[in-house]
Each structure stands twice: as C-alpha cells, then as structure tokens.
C-alpha positions as MATLAB code, in Angstrom:
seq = 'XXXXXXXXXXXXXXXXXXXXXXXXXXXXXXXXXXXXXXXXXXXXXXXXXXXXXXXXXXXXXXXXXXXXXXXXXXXXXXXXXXXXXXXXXXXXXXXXXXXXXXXXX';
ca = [
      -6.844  -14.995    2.180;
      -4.032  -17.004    1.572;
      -5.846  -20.734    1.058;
      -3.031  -22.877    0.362;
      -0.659  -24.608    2.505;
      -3.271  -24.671    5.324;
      -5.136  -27.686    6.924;
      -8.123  -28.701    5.965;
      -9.632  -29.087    9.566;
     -11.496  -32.176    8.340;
      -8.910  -34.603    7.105;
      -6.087  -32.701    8.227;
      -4.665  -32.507    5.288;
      -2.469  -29.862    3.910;
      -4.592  -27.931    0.827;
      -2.350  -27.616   -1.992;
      -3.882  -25.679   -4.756;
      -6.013  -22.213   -3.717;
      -9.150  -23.577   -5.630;
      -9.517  -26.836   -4.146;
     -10.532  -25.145   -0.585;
     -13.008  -22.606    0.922;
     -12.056  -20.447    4.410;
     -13.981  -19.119    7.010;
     -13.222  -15.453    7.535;
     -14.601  -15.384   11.192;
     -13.471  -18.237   12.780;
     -10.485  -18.902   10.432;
     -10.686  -22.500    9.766;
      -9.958  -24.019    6.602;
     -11.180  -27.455    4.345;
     -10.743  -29.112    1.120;
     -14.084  -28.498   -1.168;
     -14.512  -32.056   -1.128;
     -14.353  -32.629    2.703;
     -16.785  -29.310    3.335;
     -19.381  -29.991    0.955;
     -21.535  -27.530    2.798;
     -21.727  -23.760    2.115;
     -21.589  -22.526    5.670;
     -19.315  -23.597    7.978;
     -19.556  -26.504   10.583;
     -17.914  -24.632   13.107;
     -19.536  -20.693   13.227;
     -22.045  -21.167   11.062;
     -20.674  -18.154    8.497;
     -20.399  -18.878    4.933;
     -17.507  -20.433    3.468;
     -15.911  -18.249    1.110;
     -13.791  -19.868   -2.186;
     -10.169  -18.497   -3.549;
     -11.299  -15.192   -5.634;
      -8.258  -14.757   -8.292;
      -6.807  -10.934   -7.953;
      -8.115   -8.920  -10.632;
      -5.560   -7.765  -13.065;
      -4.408   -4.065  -13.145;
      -2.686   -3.391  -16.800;
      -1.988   -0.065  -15.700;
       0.353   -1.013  -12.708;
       1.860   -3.035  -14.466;
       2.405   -1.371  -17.812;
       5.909   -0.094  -19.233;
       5.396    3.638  -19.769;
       7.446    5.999  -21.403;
       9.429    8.134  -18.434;
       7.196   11.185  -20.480;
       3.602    9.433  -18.912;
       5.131    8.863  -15.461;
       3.901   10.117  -13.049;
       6.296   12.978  -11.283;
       7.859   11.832   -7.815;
      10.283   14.822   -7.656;
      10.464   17.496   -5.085;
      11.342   19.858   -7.382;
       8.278   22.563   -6.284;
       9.708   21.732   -2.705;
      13.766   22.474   -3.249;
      12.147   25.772   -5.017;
      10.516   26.759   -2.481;
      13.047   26.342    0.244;
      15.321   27.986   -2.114;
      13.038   31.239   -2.672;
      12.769   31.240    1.238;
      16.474   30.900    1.334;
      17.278   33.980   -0.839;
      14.260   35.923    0.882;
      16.676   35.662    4.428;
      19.918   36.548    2.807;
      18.562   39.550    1.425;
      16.790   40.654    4.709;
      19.759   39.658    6.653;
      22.062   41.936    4.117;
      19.156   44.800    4.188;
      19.418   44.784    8.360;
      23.406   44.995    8.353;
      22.822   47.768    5.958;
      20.625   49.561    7.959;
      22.901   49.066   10.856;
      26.047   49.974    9.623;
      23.869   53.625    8.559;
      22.785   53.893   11.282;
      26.071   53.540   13.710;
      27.887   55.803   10.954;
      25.309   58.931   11.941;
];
C-alpha cells in the first residue's frame, strides 16, 4: 500500500518518504513511525504493517533477443481459419458439381 503522501492520523501530518510510516490494512489509517511507536494499531487493534520494497524481477525487465521472446502471434489461429476456409470452398465446389450432374441426367 501506497504509504506516502497520506496523513499520519496522529500529527496530521503529511508522510513523505514510504519508510518513515506504518498502515493499517483493516481500518486504513496511517502514522509516522515516530508518532505510532506501537506495533498494533490504536484504533483496531491489528498490527501495523511497514513499507515492504517490491522485489525485483530481472526477467521482466531484461532486454532479450526477439529469438527468446516469447511468441504473441496468432499464427496457429489465421492457419486454422484458413484450413477451415479452403475445407468450404472445396465442399461448396464438390456440391455445385454434384448438382450440375445431376440436373444434366
């Protein structure tokens, strides 16, 4: 959760850096570390939880050659709808066949 810019609902102060205040998650108040030196909150009782840092992820955010990318294509799709394509034609060609045989009897 997003720690600062909010209010510290003891001095009501804004919080300006993430590590300098804790949150509660179920009642959704916020304070500086030094105004809530306690670990649970005044208000619910829950713990205070602190600014966790997201964890890094080289992988999403590595440059890799267009040959380790994964494929987003639809290439198996436009095949397929293509197969299926030719299948009708050539049962749509096969029935006027048949047809025209049949009304020349």
């Amino acid at each position: 959760m997003q720690i600062a810019g909010n209010r510290c609902k003891v001095c009501d102060r804004n919080i300006v850096l993430s590590s300098e205040g804790v949150f509660c998650a179920h009642c959704g108040t916020f304070a500086h570390l030094t105004c809530e030196p306690e670990t649970k909150c005044g208000i619910c009782g829950q713990p205070l939880q602190h600014y966790e840092r997201p964890r890094a992820d080289p992988l999403s955010e590595a440059i890799l050659p267009r040959a380790l990318r994964p494929s987003k294509s639809a290439g198996g799709i436009m095949l397929l709808f293509a197969g299926l394509a030719l299948l009708v034609i050539i049962l749509y060609y096969c029935l006027v066949y048949s047809l025209e045989h049949m009304a020349n009897r």
